[in-house]
PyMOL Python script that loads the backbone (N, CA, C, O; Angstrom):
from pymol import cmd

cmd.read_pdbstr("""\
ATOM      1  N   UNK A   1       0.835  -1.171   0.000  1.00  0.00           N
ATOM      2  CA  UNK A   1       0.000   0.000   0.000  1.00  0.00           C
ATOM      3  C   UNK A   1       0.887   1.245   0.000  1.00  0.00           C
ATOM      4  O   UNK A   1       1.684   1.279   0.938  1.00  0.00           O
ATOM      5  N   UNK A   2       0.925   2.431  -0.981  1.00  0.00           N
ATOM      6  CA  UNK A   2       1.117   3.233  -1.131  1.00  0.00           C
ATOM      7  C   UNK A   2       0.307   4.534  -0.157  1.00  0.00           C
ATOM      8  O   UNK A   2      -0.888   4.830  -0.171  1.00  0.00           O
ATOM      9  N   UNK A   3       1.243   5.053   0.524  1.00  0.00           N
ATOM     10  CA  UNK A   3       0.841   6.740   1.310  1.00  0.00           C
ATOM     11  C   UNK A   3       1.237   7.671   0.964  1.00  0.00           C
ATOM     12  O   UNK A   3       2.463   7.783   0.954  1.00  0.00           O
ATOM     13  N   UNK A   4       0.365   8.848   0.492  1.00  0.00           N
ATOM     14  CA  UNK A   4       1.181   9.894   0.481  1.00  0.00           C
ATOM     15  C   UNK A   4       0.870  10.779   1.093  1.00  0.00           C
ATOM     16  O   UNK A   4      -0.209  10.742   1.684  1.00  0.00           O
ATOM     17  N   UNK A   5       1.642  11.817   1.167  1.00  0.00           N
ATOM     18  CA  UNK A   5       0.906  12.816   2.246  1.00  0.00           C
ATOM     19  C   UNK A   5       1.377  14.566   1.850  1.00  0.00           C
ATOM     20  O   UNK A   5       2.525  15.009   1.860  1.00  0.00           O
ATOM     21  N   UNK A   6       0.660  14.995   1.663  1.00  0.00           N
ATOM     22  CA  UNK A   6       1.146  16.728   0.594  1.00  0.00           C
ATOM     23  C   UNK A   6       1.062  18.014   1.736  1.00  0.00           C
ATOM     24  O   UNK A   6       0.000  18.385   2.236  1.00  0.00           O
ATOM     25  N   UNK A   7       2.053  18.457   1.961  1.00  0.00           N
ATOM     26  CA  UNK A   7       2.145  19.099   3.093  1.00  0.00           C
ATOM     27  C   UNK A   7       2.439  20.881   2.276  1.00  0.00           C
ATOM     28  O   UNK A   7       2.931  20.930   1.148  1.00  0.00           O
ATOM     29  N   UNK A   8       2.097  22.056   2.963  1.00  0.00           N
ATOM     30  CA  UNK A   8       1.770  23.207   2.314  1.00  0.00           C
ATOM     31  C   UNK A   8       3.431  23.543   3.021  1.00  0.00           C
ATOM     32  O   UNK A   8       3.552  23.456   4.243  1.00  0.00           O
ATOM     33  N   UNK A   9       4.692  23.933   2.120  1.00  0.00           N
ATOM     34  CA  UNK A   9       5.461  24.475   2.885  1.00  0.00           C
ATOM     35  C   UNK A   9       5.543  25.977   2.654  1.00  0.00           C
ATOM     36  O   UNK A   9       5.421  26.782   1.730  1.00  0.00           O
ATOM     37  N   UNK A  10       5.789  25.953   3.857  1.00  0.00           N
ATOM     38  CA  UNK A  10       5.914  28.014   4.259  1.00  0.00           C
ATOM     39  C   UNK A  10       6.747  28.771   4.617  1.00  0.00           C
ATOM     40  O   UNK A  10       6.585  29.976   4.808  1.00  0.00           O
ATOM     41  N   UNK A  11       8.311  27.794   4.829  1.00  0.00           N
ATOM     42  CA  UNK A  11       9.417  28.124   5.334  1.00  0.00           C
ATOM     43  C   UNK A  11       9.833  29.090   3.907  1.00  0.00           C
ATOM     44  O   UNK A  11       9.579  28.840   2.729  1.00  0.00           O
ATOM     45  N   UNK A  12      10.507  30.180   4.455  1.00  0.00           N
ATOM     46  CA  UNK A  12      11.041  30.783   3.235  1.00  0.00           C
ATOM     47  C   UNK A  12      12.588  30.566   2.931  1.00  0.00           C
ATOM     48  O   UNK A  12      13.262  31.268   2.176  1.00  0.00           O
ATOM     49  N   UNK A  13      12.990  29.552   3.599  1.00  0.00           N
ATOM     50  CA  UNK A  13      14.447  29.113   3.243  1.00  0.00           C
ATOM     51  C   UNK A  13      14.083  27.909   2.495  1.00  0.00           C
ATOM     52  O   UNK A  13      14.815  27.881   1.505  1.00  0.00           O
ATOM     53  N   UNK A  14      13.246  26.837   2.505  1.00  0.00           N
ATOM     54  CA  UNK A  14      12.315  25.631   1.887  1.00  0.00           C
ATOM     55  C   UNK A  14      12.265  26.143   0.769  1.00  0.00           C
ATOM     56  O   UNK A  14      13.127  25.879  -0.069  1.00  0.00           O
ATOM     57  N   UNK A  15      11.153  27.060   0.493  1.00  0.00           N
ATOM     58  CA  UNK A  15      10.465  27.499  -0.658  1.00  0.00           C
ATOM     59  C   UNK A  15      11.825  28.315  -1.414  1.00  0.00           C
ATOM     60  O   UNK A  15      11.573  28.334  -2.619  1.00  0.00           O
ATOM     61  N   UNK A  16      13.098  28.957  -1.161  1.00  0.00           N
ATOM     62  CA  UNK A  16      13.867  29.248  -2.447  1.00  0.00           C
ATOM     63  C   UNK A  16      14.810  28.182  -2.843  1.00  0.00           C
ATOM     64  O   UNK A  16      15.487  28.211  -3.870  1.00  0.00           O
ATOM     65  N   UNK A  17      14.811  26.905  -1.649  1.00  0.00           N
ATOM     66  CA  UNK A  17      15.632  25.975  -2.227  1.00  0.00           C
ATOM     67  C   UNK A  17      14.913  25.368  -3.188  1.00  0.00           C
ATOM     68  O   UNK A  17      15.500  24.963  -4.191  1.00  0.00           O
ATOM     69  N   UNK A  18      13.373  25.182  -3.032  1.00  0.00           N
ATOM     70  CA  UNK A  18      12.764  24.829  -4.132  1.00  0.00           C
ATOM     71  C   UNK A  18      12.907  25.533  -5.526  1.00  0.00           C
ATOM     72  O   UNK A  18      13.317  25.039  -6.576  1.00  0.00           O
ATOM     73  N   UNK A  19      12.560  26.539  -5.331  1.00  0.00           N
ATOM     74  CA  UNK A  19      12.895  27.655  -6.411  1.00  0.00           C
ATOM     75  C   UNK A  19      13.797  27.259  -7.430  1.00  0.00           C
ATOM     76  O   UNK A  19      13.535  26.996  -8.604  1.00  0.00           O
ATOM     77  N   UNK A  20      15.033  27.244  -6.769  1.00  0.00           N
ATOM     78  CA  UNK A  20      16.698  27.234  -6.886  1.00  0.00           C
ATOM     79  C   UNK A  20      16.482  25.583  -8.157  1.00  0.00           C
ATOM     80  O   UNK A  20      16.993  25.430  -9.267  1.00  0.00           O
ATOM     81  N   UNK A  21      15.540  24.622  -7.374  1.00  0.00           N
ATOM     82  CA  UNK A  21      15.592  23.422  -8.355  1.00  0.00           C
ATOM     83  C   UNK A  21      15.194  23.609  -9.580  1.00  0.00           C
ATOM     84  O   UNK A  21      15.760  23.407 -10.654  1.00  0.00           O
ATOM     85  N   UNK A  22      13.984  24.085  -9.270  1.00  0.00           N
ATOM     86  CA  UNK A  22      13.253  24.432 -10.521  1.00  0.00           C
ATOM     87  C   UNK A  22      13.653  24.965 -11.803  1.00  0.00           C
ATOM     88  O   UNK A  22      13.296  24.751 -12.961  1.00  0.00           O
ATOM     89  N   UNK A  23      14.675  25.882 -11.137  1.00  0.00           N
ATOM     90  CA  UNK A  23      15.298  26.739 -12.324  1.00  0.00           C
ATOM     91  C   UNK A  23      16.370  25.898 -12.880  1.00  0.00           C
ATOM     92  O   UNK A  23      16.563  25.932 -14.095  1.00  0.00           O
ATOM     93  N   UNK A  24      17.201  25.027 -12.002  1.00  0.00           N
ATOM     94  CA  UNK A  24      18.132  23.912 -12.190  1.00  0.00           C
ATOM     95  C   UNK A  24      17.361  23.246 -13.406  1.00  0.00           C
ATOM     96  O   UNK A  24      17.813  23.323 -14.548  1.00  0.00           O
ATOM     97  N   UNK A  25      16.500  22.769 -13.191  1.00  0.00           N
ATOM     98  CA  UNK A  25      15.839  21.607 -14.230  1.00  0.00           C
ATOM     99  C   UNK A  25      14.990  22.240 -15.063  1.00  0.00           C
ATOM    100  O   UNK A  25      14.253  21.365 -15.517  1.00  0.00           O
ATOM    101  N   UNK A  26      14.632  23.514 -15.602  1.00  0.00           N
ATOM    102  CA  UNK A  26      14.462  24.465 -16.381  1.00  0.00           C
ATOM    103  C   UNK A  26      15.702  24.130 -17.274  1.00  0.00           C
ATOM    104  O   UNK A  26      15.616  23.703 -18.425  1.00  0.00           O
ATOM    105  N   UNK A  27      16.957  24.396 -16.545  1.00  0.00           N
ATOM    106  CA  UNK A  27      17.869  25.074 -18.021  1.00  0.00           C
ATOM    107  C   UNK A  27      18.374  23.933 -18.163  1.00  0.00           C
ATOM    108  O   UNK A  27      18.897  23.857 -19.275  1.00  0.00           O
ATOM    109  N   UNK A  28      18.512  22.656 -17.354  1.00  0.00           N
ATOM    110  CA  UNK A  28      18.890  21.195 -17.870  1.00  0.00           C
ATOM    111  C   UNK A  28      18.135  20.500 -18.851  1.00  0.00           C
ATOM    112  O   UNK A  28      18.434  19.855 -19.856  1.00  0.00           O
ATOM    113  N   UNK A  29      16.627  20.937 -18.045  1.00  0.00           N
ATOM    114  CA  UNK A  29      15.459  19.934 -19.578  1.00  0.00           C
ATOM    115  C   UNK A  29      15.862  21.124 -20.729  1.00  0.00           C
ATOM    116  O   UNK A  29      16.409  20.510 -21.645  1.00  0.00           O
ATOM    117  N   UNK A  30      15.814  22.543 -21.049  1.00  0.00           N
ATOM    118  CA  UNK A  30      16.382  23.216 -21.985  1.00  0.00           C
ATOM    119  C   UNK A  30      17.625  22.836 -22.724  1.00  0.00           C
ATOM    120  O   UNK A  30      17.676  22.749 -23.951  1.00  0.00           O
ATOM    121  N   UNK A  31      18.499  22.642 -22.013  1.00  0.00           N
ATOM    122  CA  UNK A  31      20.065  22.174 -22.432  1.00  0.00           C
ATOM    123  C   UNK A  31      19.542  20.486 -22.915  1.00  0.00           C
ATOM    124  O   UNK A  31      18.980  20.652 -23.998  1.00  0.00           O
ATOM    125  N   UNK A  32      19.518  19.603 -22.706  1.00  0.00           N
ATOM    126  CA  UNK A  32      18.631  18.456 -23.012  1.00  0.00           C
ATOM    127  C   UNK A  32      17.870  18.702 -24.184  1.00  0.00           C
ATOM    128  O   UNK A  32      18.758  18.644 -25.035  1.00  0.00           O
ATOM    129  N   UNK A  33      16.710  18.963 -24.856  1.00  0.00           N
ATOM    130  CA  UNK A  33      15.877  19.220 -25.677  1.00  0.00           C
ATOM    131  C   UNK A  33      17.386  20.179 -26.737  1.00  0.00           C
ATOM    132  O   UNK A  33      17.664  19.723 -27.846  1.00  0.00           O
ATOM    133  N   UNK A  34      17.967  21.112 -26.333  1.00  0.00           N
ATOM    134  CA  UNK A  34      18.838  21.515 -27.572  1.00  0.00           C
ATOM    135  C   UNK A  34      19.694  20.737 -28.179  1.00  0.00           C
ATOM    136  O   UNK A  34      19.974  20.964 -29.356  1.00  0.00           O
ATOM    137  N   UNK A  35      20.244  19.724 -27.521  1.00  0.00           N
ATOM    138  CA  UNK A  35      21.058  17.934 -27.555  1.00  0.00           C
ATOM    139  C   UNK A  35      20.768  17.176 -28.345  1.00  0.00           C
ATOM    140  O   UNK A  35      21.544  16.535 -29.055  1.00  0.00           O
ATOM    141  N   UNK A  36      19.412  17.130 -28.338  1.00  0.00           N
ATOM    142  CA  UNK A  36      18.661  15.301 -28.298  1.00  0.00           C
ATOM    143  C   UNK A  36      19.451  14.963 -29.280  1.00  0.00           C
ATOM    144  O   UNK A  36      20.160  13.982 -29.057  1.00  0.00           O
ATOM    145  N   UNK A  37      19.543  15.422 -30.205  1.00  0.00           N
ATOM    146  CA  UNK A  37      19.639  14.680 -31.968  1.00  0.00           C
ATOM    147  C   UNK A  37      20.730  14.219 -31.943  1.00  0.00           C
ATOM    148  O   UNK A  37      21.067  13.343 -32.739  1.00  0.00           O
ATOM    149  N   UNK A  38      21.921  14.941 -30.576  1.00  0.00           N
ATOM    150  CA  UNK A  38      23.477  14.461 -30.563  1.00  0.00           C
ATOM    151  C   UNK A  38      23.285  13.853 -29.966  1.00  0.00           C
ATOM    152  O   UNK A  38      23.918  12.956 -30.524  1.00  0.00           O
ATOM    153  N   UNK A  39      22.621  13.071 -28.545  1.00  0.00           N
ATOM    154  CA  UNK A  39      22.706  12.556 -27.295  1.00  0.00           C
ATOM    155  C   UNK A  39      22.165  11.672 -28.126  1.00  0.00           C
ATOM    156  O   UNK A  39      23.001  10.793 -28.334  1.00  0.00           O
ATOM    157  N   UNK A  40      21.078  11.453 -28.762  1.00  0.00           N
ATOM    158  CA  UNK A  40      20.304  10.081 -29.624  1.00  0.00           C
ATOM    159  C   UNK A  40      21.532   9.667 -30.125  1.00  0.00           C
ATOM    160  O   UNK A  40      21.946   8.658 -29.555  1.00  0.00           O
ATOM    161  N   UNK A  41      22.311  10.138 -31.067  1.00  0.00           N
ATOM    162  CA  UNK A  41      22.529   9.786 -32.061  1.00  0.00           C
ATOM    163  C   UNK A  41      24.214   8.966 -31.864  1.00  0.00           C
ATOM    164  O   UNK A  41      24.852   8.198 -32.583  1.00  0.00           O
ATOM    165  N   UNK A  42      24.552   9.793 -30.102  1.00  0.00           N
ATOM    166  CA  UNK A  42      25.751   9.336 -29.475  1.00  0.00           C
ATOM    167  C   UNK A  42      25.642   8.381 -28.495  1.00  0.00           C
ATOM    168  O   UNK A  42      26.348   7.385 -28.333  1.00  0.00           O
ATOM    169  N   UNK A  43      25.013   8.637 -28.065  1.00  0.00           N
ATOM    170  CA  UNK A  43      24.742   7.671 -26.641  1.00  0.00           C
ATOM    171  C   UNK A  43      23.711   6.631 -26.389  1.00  0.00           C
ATOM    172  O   UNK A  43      23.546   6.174 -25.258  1.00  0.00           O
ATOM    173  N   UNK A  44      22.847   6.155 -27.660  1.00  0.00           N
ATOM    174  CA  UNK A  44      21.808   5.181 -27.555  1.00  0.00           C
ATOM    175  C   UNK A  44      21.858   4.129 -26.468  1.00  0.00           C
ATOM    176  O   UNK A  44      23.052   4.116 -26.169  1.00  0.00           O
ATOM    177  N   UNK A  45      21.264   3.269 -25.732  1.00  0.00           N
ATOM    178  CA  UNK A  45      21.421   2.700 -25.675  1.00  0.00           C
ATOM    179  C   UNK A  45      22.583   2.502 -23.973  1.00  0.00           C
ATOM    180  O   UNK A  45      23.116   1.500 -23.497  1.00  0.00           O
ATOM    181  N   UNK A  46      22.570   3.855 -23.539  1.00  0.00           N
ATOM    182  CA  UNK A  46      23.330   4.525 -22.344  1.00  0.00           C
ATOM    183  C   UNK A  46      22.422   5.096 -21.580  1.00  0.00           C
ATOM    184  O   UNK A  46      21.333   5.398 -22.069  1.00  0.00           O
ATOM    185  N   UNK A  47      22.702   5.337 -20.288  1.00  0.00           N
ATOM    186  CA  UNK A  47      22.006   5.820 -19.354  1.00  0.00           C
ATOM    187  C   UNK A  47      22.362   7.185 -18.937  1.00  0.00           C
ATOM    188  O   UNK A  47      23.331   7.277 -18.184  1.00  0.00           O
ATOM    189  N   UNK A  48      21.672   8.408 -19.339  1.00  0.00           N
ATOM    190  CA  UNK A  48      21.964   9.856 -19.337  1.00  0.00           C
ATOM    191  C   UNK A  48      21.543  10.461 -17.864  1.00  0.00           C
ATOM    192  O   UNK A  48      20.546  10.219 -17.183  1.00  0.00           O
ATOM    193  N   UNK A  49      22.366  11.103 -17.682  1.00  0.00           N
ATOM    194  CA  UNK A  49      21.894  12.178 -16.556  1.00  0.00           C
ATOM    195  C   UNK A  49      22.886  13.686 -16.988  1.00  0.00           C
ATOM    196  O   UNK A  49      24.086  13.818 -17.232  1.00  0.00           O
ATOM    197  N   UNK A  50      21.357  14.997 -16.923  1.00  0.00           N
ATOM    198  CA  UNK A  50      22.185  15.962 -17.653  1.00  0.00           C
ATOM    199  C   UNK A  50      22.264  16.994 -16.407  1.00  0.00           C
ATOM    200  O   UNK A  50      21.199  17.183 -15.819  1.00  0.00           O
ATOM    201  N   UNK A  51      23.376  17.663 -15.953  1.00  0.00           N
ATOM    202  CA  UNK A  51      23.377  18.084 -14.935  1.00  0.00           C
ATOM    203  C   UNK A  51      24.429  19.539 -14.527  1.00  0.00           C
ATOM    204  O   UNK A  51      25.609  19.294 -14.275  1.00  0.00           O
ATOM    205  N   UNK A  52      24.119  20.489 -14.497  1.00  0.00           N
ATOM    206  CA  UNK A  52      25.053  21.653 -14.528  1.00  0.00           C
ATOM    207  C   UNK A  52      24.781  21.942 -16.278  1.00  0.00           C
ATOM    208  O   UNK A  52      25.747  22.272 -16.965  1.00  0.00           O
ATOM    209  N   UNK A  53      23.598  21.809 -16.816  1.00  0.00           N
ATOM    210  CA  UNK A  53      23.697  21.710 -18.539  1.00  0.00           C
ATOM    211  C   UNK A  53      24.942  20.963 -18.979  1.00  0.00           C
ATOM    212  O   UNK A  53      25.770  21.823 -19.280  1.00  0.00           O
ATOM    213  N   UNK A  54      25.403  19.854 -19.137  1.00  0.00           N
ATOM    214  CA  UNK A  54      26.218  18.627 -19.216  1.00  0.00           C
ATOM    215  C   UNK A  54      25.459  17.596 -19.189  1.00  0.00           C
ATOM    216  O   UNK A  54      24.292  17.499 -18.810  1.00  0.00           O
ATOM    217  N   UNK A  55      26.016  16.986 -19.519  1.00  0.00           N
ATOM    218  CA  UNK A  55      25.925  15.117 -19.782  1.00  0.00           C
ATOM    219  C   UNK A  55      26.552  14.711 -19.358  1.00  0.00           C
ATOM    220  O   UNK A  55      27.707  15.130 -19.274  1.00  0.00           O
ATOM    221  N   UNK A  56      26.062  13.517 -18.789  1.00  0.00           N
ATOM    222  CA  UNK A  56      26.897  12.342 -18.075  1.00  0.00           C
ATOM    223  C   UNK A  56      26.019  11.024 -18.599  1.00  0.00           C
ATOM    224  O   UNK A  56      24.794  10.912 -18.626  1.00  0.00           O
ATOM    225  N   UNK A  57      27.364   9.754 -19.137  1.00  0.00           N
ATOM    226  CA  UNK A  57      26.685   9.007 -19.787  1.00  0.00           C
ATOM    227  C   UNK A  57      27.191   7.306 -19.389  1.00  0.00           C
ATOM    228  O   UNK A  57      28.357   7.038 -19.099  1.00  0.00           O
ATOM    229  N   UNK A  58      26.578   6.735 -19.420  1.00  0.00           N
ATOM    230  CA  UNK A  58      27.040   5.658 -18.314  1.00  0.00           C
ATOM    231  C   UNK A  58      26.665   4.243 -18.877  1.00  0.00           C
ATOM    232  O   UNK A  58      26.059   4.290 -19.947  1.00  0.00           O
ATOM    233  N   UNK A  59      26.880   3.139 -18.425  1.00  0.00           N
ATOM    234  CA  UNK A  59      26.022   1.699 -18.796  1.00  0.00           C
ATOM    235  C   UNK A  59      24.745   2.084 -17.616  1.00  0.00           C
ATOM    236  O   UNK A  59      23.568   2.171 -17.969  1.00  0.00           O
ATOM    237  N   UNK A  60      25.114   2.255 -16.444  1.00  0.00           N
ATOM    238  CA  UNK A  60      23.888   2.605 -15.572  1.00  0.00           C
ATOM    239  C   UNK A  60      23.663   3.495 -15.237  1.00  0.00           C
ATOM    240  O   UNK A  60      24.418   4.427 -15.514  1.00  0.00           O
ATOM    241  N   UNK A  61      22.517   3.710 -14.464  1.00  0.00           N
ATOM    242  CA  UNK A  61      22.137   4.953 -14.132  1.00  0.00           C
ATOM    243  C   UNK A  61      22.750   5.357 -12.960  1.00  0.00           C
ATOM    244  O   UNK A  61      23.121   6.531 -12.925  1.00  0.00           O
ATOM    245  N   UNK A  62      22.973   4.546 -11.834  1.00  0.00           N
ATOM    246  CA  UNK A  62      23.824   5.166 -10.647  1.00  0.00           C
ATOM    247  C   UNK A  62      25.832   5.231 -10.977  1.00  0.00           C
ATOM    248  O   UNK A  62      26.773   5.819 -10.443  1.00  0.00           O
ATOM    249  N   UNK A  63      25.729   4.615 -11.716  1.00  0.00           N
ATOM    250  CA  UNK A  63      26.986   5.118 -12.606  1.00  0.00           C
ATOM    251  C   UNK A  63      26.767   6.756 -13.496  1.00  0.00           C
ATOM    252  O   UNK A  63      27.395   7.762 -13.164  1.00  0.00           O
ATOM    253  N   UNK A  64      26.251   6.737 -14.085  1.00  0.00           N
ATOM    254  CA  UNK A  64      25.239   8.114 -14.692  1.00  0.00           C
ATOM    255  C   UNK A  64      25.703   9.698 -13.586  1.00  0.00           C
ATOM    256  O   UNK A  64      26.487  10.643 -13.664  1.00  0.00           O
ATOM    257  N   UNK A  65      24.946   9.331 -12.894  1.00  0.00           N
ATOM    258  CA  UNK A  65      24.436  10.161 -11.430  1.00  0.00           C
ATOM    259  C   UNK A  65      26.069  10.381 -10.997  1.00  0.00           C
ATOM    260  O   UNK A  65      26.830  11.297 -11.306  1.00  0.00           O
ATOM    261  N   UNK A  66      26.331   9.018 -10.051  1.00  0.00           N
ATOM    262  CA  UNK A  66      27.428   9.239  -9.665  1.00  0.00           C
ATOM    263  C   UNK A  66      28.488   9.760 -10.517  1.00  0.00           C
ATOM    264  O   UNK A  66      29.491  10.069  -9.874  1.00  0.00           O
ATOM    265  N   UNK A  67      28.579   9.987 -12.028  1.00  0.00           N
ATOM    266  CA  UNK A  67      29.426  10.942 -12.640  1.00  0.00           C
ATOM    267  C   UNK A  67      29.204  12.164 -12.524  1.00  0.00           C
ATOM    268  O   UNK A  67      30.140  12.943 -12.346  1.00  0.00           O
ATOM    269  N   UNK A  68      28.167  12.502 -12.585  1.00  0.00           N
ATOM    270  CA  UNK A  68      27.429  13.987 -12.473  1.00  0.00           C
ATOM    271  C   UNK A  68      27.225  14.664 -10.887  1.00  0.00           C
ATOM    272  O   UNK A  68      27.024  15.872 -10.761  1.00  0.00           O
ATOM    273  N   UNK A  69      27.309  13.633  -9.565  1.00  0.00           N
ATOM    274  CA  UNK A  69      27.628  14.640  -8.453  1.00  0.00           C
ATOM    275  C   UNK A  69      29.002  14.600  -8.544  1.00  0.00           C
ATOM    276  O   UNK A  69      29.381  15.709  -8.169  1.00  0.00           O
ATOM    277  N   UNK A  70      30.199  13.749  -8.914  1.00  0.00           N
ATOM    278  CA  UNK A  70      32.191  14.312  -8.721  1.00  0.00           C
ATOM    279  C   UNK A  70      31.796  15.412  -9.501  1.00  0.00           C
ATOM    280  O   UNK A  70      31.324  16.289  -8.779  1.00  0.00           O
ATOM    281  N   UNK A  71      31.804  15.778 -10.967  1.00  0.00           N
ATOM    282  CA  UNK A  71      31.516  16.477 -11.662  1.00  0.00           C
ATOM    283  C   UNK A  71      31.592  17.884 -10.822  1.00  0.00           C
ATOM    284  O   UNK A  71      32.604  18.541 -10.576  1.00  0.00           O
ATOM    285  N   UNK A  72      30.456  18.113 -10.512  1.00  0.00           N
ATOM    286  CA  UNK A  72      29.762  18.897 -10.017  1.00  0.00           C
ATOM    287  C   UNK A  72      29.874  19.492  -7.911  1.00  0.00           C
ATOM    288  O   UNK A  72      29.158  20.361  -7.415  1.00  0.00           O
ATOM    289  N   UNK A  73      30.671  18.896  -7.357  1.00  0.00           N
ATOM    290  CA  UNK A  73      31.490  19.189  -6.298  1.00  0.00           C
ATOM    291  C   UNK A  73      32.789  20.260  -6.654  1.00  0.00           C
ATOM    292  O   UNK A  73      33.581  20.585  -5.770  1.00  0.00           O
TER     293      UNK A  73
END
""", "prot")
cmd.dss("prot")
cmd.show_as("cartoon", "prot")
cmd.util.cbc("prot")
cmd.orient("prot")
């Protein structure tokens, strides 16, 4: 059984870290969508994670990821 539970946050240090993501994955799905045709056409068949507008490209996905947080430290 699945729970979920949706809570209203009001903290204003909460709400700009949210912010802060949003805009993160704004200009990544942007940077992404300007790609595709290279990322298709390079990496089929690989497991992408795009991050800081970059690519990271892997056999897996926590291989993926884990390139993209060293990266990005």
């Amino acid at each position: 059984m699945l729970t979920m539970v949706a809570e209203e946050a009001t903290d204003p240090g909460e709400l700009e870290k949210a912010r802060a993501q949003d805009e993160r994955f704004a200009r990544n799905w942007a940077w992404f969508e300007a790609h595709t045709s290279e990322i298709y056409a390079t990496h089929r068949g690989e497991c992408i994670c795009v991050a800081g507008e970059e690519l990271f490209a892997a056999e897996t996905s926590e291989e993926a990821l884990a390139k993209a947080i060293a990266a990005l430290r």
